[in-house]
N, C-alpha and C positions, 0 to 999 in steps of 0.2 A: 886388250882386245875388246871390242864395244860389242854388247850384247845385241843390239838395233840398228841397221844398216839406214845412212841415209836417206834414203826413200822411205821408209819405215817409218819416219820421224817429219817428214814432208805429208806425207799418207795422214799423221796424225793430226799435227800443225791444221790442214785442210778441216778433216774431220771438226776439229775441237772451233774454227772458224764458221764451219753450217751453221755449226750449235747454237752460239751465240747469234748468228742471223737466223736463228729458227727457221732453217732450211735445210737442219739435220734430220732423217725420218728413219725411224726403225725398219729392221727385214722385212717379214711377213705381214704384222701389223700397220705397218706403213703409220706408226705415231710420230708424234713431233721429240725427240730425243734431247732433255731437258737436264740430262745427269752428268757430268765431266768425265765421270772415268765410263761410263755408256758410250761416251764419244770416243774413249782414247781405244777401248776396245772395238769399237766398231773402225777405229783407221786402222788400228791392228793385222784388222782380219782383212780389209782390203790388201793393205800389203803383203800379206800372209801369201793371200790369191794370185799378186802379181807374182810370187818367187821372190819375192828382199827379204833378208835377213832378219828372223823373227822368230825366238825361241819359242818350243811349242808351245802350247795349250797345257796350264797347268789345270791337276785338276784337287786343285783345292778345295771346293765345294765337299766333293766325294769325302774326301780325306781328313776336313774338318769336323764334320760332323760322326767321327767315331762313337761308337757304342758306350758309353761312360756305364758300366755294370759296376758299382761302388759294390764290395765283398762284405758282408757284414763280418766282419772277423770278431770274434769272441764278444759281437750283442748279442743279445737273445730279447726276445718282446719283453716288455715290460711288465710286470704282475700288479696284481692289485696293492693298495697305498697299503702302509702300517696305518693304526688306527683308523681306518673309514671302516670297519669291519661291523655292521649291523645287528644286534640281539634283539 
């Protein structure tokens, strides 16, 4: 069973085709869209919009970036050296 419905892949094809004729332009920004997978996600989302077959939105972003709180398990700060001890 294919993940990407026909059109979904037509949608892209197009997309990833501006690109290269730097006639691809970002949403809001309205930039010239210079990145390949910028392009493959923005034919995405157009097919997304039409209704074809397009698995959601992942959101890996969020999800990657977990918390990494390393436990200091049984370090404790380091004390002063042997012999550097001053008289």
């Amino acid at each position: 069973m294919a993940k990407y419905s026909k059109e979904a892949g037509k949608k892209v094809k197009k997309a990833m085709h501006e690109m290269h004729e730097g006639k691809l332009k970002s949403g809001k920004s309205n930039k010239k869209v210079t990145n390949p997978k910028q392009a493959v996600a923005i034919g995405l989302s157009e097919a997304r919009e039409e209704g074809a077959k397009v698995p959601k939105k992942s959101s890996s972003k969020s999800s990657s970036k977990k918390s990494s709180s390393k436990s200091k398990s049984g370090k404790s700060k380091p004390g002063p050296k042997k012999g550097s001890h001053k008289k």
